[in-house]
C-alpha positions as CSV (number, residue, x, y, z in Angstrom):
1,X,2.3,30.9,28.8
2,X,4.8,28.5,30.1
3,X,8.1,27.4,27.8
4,X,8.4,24.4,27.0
5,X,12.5,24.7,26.2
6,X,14.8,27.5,26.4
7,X,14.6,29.0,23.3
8,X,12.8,32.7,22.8
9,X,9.0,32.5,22.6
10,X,7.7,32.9,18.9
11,X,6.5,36.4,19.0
12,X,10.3,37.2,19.5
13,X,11.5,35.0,17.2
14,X,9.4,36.6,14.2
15,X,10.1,40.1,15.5
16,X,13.8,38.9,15.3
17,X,13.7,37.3,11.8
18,X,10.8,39.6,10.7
19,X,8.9,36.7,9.7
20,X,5.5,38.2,9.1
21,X,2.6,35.6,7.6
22,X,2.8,35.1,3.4
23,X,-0.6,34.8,2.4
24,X,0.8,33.5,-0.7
25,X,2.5,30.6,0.7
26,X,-0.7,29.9,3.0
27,X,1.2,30.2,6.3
28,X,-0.6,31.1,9.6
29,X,1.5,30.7,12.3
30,X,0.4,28.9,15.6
31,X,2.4,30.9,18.3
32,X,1.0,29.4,21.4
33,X,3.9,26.4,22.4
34,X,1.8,24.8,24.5
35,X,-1.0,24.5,22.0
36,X,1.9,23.2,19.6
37,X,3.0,20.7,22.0
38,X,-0.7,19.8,23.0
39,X,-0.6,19.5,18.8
40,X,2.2,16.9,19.1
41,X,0.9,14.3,21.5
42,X,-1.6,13.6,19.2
43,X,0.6,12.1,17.1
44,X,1.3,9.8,19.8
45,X,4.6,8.5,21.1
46,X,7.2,9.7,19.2
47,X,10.7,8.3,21.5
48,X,11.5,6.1,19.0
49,X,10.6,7.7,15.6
50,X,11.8,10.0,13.3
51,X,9.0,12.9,12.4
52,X,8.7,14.5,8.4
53,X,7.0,17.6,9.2
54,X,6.3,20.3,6.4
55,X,5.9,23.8,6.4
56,X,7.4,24.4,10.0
57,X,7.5,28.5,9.3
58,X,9.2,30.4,12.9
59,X,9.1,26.5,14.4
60,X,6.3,26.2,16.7
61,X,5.5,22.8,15.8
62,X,8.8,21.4,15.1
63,X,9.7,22.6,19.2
64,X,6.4,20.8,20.2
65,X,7.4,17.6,18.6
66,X,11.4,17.8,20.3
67,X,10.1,18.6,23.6
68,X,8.1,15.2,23.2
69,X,10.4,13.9,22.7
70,X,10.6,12.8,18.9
71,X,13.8,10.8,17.9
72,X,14.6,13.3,14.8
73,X,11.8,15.6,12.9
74,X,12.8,16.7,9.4
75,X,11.0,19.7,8.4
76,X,10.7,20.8,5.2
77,X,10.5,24.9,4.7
78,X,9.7,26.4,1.6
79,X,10.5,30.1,3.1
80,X,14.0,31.1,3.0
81,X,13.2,33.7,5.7
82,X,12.0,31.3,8.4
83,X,15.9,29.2,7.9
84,X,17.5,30.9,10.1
85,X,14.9,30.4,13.3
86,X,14.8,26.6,12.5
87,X,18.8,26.6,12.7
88,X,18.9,27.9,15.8
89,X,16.3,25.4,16.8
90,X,18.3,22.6,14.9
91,X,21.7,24.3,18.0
92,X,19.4,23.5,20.7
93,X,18.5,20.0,19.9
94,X,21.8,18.9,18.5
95,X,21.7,16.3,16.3
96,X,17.1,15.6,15.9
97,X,16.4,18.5,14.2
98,X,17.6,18.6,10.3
99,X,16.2,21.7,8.3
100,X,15.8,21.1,4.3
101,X,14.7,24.3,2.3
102,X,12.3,23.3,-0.4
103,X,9.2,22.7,-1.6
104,X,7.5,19.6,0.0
105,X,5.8,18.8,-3.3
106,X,9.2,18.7,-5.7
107,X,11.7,17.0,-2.4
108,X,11.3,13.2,-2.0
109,X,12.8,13.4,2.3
110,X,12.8,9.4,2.8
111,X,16.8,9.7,2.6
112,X,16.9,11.5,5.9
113,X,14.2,9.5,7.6
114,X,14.7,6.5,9.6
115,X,11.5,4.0,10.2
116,X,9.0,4.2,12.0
117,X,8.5,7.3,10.7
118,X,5.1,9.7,11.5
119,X,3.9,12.6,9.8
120,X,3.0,15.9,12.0
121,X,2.0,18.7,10.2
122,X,0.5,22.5,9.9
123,X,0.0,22.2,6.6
124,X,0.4,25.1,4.5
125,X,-3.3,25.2,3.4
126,X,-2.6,25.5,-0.5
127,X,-1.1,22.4,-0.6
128,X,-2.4,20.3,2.3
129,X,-4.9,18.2,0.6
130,X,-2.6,17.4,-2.3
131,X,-0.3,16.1,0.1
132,X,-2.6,14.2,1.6
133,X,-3.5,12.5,-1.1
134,X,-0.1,11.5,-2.1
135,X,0.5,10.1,0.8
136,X,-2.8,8.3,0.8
137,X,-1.7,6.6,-2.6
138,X,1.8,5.3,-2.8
139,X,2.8,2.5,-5.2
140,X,2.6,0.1,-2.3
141,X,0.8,-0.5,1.1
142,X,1.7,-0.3,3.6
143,X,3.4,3.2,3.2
144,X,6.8,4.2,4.7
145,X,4.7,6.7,7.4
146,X,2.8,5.0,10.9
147,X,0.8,8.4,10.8
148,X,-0.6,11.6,9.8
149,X,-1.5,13.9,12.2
150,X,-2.0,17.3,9.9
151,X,-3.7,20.5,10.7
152,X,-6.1,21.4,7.9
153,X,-9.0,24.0,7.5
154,X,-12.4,22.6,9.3
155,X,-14.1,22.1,6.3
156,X,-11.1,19.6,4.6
157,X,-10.5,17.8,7.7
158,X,-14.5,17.2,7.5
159,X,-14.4,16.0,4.2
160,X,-11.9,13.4,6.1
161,X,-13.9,11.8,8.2
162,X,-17.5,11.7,6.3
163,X,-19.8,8.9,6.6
164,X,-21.9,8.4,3.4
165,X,-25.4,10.5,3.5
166,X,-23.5,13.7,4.1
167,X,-22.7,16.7,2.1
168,X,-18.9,16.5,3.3
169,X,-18.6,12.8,1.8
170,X,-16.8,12.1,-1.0
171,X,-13.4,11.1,-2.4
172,X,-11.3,12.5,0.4
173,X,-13.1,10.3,2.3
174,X,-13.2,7.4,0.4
175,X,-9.3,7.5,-0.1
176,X,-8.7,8.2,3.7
177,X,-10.9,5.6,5.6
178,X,-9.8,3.1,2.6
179,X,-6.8,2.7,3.9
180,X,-6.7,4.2,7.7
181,X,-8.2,4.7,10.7
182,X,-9.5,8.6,10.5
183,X,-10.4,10.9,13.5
184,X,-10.8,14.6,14.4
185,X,-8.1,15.0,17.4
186,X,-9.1,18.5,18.2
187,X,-10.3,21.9,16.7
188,X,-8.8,25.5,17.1
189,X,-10.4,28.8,16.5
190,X,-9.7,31.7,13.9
191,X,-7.9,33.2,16.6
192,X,-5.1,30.6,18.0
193,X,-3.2,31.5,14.5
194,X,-1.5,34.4,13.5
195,X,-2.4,36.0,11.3
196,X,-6.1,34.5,12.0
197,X,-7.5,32.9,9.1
198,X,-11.4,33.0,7.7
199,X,-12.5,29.6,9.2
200,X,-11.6,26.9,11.8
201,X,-9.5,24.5,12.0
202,X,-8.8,21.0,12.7
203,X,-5.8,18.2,13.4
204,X,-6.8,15.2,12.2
205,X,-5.0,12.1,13.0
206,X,-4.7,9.2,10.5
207,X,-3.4,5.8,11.8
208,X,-2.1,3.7,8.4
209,X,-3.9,0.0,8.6
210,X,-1.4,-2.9,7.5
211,X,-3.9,-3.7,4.8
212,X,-6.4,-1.8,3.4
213,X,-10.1,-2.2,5.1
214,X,-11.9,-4.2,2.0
215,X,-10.2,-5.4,-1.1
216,X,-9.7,-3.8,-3.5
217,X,-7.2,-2.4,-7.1
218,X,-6.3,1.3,-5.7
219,X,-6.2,2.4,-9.7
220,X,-9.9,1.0,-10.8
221,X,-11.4,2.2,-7.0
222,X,-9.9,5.8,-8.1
223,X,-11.0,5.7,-11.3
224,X,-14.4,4.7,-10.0
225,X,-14.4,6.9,-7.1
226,X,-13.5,9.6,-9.1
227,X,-16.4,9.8,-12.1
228,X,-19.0,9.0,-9.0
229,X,-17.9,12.5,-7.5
230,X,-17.2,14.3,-10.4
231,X,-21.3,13.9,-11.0
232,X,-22.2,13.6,-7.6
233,X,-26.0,14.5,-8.4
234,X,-26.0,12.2,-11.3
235,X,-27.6,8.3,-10.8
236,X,-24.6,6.2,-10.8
237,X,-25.4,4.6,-14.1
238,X,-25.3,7.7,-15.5
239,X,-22.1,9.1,-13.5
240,X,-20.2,5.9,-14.5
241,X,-21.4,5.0,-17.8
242,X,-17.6,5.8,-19.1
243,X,-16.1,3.3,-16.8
244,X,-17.4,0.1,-18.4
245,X,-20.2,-0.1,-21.2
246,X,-22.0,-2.1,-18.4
247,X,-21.9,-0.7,-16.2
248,X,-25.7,-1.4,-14.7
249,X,-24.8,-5.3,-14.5
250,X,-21.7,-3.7,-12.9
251,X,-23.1,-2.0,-9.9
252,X,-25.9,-4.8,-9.2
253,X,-23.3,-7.6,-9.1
254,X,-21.4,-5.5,-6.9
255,X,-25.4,-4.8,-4.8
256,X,-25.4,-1.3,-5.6
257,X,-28.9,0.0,-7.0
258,X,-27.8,1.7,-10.6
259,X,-30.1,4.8,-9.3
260,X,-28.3,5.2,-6.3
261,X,-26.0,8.4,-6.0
262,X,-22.5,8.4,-5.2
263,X,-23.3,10.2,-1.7
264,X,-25.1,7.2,-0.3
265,X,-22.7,4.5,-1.5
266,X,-20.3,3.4,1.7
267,X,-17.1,2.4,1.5
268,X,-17.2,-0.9,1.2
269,X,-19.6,-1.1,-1.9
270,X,-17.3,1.1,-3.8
271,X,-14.6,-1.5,-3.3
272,X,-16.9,-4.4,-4.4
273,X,-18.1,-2.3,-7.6
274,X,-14.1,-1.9,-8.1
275,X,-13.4,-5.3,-7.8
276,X,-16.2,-6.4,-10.7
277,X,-15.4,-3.6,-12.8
278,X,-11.4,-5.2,-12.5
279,X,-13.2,-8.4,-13.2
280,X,-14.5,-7.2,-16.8
């Protein structure tokens, strides 16, 4: 394994720091640099933006994105024991790395970011899809972030990328390709993490569009999106009947058939339903 900087290689920095895997925090380390850095270029070119990045742990990651050069990364670490490591990454990189100990779902980080800004994440996995989704649906659009380029389990970053007709599509989607173009960048085994987890997993890279793809209220389309889901195996005029009393004249001005499903509805008709449902 080649370095990629001067700085220790990560078996030797958690031996230092004793920085074994908490199961409770869902961290499985990625130890291979050059996998990290391969991780990294998928967020694309990152000279002239500053990088949020959460859940760095021993740092892998966060040296993938400086050796490619990103302008500044801010990493947000929940684990006091992994501190230390990032400080000595933050001595090496003077001046692009700053380290902020907290918890990624309580610490707004736009203070220390400068536009454009990118996303690149290994995302702790009890807390990476609700991450996601906040950063799917902020007040405004466009958001303050270019891109995402996260690491999720297989499974989620399937449920990203579904095309209606399949057992992985559903809101996840829906909220994703709304607003973004959506693509699995690569996949990594069980064993390129340490410890290894259960299943695969996947970076999938999310490119923000300057509008969203179809119009639509992001409130009522939740809302809608939503009770479809909930009752996935229901007939739509049974799944939505609480969203609007009529809802049947609802879904065939919007050229939905009322005993369609929400797993065969695309996109697009879920935004027209939104829009007539706004209407009433």
């Amino acid at each position: 394994m080649s370095a990629i900087d001067t700085l220790p290689p990560l078996r030797d920095v958690i031996a230092t720091y004793q920085l074994s895997a908490r199961k409770s925090l869902g961290q499985n380390f990625l130890l291979d640099l050059n996998l990290t850095a391969k991780i990294a270029r998928q967020a694309g070119d990152l000279a002239e933006c500053d990088v949020l990045e959460i859940g760095p742990g021993p740092g892998g990651l966060t040296r993938g994105l400086l050796a490619e050069g990103a302008r500044k990364v801010v990493a947000v670490e929940k684990d006091t024991r992994c501190i230390p490591a990032l400080n000595e990454i933050a001595e090496a990189y003077p001046g692009r790395l700053k380290v902020i100990n907290g918890d990624a779902l309580e610490i707004d980080p736009l203070a220390h970011l400068r536009p454009p800004v990118r996303i690149a994440a290994n995302l702790p996995y009890n807390v990476g899809t609700e991450l996601l989704v906040r950063w799917l649906t902020p007040p405004k659009w466009p958001p303050f972030w270019q891109s995402l380029t996260l690491m999720f389990q297989r499974e989620v970053a399937d449920r990203i990328v579904a095309q209606p007709g399949s057992k992985a599509y559903g809101r996840l989607a829906i909220l994703s390709q709304w607003r973004t173009d959506a693509r699995i960048a690569m996949s990594l085994p069980p064993s390129a993490f340490t410890p290894p987890p259960k299943v695969s997993s996947a970076v999938v890279h999310l490119q923000a569009l300057p509008e969203p793809r179809f119009p639509s209220d992001a409130a009522t389309l939740s809302r809608v999106v939503a009770a479809a889901f909930n009752q996935r195996r229901k007939m739509l005029r049974a799944s939505l009947k609480g969203v609007a009393p009529d809802i049947e004249d609802r879904l065939i001005a919007a050229g939905i058939k009322p005993t369609d499903r929400a797993e065969q509805i695309p996109l697009e008709s879920f935004c027209a339903l939104a829009r007539e449902i706004r209407k009433s």
